[in-house]
Every structure is written in C-alpha cells, then in structure tokens.
ROROPA-828707 format. One record per residue: x, y, z of N, C-alpha, C, O, CB in turn; residue in one letter. Coordinates in steps of 0.1 Angstrom, whole numbers, padded with zeros to 4 digits, always signed. Each point is the difference from the previous one (the first is absolute). Glycine has a CB too. Layout:
! ROROPA-828707
XYZXYZXYZXYZXYZA...
//
This chain:
! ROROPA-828707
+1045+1194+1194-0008-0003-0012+0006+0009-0011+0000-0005-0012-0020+0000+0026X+0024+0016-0012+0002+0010-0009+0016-0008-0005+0003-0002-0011-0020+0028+0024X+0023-0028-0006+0012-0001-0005+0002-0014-0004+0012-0003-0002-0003+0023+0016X-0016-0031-0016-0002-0010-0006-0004+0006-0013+0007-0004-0009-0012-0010+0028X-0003+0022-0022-0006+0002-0018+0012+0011+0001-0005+0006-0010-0028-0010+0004X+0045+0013+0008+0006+0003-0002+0018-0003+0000+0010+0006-0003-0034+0002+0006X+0019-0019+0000+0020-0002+0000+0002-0007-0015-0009+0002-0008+0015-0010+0039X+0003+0003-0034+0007+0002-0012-0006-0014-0008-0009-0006+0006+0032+0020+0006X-0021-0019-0022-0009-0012-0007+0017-0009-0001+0011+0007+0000-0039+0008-0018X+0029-0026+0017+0011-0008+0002+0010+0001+0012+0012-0002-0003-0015+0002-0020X+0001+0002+0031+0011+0007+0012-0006-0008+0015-0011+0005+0004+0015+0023-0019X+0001-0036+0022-0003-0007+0011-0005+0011+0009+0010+0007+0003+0005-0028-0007X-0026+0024+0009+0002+0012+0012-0005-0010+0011-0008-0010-0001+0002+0037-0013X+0013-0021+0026-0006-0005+0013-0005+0009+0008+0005+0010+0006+0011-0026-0006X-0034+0009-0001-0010+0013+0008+0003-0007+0015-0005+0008+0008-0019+0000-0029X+0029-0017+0026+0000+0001+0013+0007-0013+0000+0003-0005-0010-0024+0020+0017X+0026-0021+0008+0013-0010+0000-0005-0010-0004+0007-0007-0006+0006+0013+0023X-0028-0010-0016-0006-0013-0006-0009+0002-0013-0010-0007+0000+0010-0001+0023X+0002+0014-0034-0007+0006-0011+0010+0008-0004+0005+0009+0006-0028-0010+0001X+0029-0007-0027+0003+0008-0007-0010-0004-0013-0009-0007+0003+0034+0011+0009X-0024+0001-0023-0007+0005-0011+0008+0005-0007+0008+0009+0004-0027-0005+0005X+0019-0009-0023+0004-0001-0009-0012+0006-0017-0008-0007-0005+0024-0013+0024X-0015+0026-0021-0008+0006-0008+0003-0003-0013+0011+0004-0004-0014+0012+0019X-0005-0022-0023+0006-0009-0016-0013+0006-0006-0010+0001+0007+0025-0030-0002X-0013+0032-0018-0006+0004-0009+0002-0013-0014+0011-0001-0006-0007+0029+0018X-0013-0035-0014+0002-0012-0006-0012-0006-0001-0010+0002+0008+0031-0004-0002X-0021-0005-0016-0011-0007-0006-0001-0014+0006+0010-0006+0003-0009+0019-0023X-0013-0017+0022+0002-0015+0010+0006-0011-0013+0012-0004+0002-0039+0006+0019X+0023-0004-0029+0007-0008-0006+0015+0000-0003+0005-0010-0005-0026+0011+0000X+0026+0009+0007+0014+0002+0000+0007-0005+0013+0011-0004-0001-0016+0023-0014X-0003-0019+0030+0006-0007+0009+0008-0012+0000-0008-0010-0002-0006+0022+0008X+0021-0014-0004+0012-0014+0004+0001-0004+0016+0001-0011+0005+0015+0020-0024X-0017+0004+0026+0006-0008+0013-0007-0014+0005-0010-0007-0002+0015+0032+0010X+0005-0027-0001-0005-0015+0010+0004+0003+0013+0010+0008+0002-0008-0028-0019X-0008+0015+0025-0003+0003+0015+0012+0012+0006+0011-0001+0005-0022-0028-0002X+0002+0039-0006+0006+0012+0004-0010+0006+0009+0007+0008+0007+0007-0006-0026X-0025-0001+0022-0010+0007+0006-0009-0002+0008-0011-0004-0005+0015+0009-0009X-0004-0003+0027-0009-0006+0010-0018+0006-0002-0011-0004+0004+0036+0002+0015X-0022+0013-0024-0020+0008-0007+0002+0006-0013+0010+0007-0003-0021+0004+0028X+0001-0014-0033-0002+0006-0007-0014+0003-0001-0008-0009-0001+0028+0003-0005X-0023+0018+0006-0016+0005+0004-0006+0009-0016+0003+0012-0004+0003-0007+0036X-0013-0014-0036-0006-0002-0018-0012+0008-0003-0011-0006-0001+0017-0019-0001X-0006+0038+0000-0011+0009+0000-0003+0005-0019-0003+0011-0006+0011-0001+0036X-0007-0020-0034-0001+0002-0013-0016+0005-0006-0010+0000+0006+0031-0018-0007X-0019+0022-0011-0016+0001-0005-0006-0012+0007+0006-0009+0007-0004+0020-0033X-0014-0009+0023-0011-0011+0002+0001-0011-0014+0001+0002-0012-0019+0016+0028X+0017-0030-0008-0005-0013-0012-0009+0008-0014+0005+0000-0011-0010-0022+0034X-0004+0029-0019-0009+0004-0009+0010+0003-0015+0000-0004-0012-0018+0014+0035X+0026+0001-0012+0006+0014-0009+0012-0008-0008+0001+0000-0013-0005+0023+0032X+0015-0029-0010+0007-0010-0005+0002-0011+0004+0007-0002+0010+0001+0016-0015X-0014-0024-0001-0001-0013+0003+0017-0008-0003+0004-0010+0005-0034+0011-0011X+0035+0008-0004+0015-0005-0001+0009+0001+0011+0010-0006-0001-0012+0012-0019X+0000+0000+0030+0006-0002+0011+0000-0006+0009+0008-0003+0009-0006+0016-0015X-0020-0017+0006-0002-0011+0012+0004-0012-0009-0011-0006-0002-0010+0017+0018X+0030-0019-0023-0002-0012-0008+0011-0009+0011+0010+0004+0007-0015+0008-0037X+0000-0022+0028+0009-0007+0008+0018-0004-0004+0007-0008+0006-0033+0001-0001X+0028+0014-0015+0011+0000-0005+0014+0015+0010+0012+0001+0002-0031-0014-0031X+0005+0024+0032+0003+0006+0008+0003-0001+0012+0010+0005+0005-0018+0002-0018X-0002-0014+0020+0002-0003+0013+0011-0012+0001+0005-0002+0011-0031+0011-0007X+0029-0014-0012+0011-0012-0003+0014+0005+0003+0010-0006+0005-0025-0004-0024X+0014+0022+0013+0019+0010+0002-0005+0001+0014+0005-0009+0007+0005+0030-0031X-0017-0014+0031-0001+0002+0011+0000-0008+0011+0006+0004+0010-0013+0007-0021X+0004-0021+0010+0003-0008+0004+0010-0007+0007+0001-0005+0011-0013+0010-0023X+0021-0005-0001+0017-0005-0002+0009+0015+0006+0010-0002+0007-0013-0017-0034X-0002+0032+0025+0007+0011+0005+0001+0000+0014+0010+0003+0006-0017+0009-0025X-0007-0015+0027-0001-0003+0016+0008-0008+0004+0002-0010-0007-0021+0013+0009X+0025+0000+0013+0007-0012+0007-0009-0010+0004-0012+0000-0004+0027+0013+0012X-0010-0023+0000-0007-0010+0007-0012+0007+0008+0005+0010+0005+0018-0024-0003X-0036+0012+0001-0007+0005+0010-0002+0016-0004-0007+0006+0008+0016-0024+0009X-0004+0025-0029-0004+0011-0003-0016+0004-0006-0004-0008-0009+0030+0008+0007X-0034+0010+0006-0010+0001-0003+0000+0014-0014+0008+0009-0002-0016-0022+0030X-0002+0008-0035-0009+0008-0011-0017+0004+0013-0007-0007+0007+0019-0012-0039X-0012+0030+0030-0014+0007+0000-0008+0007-0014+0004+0005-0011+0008+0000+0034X-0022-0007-0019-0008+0004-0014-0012+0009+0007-0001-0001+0012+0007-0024-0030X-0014+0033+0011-0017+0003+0004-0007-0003-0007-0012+0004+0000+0015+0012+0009X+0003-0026-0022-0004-0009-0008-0004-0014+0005+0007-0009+0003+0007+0023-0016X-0028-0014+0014-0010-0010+0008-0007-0008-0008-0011-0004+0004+0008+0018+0012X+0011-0018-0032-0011-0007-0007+0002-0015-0002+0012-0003+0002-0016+0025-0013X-0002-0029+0009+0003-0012-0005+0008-0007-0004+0005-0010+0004-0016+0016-0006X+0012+0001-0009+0011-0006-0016+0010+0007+0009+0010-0006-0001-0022+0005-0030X+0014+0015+0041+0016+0001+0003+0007-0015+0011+0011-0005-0001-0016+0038+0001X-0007-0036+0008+0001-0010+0009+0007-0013-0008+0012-0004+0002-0033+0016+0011X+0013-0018-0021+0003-0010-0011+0014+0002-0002+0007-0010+0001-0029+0009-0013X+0029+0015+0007+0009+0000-0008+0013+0000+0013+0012-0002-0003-0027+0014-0022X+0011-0009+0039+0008+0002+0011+0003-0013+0004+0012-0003+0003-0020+0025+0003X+0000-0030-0006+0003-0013+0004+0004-0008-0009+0007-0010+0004-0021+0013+0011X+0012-0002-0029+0007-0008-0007+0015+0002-0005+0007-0007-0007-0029+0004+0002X+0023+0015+0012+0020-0005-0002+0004+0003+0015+0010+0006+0003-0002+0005-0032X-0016-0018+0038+0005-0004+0015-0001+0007+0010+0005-0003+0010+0009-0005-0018X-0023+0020+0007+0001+0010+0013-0012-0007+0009-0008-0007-0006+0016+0032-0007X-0008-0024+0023-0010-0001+0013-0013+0010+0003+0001+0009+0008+0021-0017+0002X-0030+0007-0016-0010+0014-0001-0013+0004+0013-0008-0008+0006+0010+0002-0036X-0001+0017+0031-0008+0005+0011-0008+0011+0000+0005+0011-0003+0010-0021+0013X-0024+0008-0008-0009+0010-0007-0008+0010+0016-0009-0004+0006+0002-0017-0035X+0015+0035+0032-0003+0010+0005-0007+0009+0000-0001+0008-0010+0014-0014+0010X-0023+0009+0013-0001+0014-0003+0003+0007-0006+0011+0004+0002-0012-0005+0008X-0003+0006-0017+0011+0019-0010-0004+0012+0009-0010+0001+0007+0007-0005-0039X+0011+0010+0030+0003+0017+0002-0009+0007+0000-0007-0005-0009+0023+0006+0002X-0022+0012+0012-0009+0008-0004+0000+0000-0015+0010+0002-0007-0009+0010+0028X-0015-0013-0026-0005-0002-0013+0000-0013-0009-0007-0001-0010+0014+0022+0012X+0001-0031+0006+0001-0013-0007-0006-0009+0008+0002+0001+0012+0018+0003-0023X-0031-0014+0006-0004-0009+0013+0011-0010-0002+0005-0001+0011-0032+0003-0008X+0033-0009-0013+0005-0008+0008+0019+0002-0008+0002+0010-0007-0031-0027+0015X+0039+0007-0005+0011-0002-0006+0007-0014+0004-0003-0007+0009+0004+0033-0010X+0012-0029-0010+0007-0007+0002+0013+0002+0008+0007+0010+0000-0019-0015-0016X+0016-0007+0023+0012+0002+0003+0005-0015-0002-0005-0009+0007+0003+0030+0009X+0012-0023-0026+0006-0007-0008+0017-0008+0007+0009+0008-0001-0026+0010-0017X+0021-0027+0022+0012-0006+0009+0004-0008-0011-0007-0005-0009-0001+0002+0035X+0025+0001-0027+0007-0006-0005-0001-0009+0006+0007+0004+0009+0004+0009-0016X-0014-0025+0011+0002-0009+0006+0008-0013-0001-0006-0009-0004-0010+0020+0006X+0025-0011+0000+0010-0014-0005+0005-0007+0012+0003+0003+0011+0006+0009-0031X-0008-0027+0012+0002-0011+0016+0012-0002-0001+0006-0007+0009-0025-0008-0007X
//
C-alpha cells in the first residue's frame, strides 16, 4: 500500500508479476488513450461536488482508454452515472459497496 502512494508519478512500476501501475497526474479531459487498460477504478468527488466529471463525455474517454472486457469501478451508485455508463456502451452492474457505501458500480467494456 505504502509504496503504491509512494513510487514515482509517470514511471511504469511493477508491484508484483501480475500488477503494474502507472501513476499519471492529468486531467480527464486531456486523456487520449485507446484500449490500453484492463481497470480503471474512478473515486472521484461525488456527482453532487463535481458533476463535471460524471458527464458522459467523461466516461466516453474511458471507455475508448479500456481494452476489450476491461472494467471501470465506481462507489458512485446514482442514476444519471448509470444512464451516462450505458450510453456510450458499458455493461452495468450494480454491487454491494465497501464498508460505508451500500451500494456500487462495476462497469465492462463489452464488445462483440
């Protein structure tokens, strides 16, 4: 744990033979990649706080950044995030959450 929030920001590290992490400091709108990423796990403010990041324009890069079958997680359980997950193609599933959260998403690239 510790050495995930401490290793270097742009620099591929490998925490173990099946898990590396890549640490990017960047603004979502500035993303480009395409199918580079099997998770990306989305702990942003809340809808409330910034609703500009749940927009479906966001989840849209994301989208295109995931590989085939790559998942988005959220503890973001609302509505309008749901709406905006499935309208640019993800598969939505709505989870248990974690201590403190009743419930969450887990979001699939899904392509035929």
């Amino acid at each position: 744990f510790d050495y995930i929030h401490e290793c270097e920001w742009q620099t591929k590290i490998e925490i173990s033979s099946l898990f590396s992490l890549t640490k990017r400091k960047q603004f979502f709108e500035q993303i480009e990649d395409e199918d580079k990423f099997d998770l990306i796990y989305f702990d942003a403010f809340g809808y409330r706080v910034q609703p500009e990041l749940w927009s479906t324009e966001i989840f849209r890069k994301m989208y295109k950044a995931l590989k085939s079958n790559g998942i988005l997680v959220t503890y973001a359980a609302r509505g309008v995030v749901k709406r905006s997950l499935i309208e640019v193609g993800f598969r939505v599933e709505k989870l248990p959450g974690p201590p403190g959260k009743r419930e969450m998403f887990r979001a699939t690239k899904f392509e035929i």
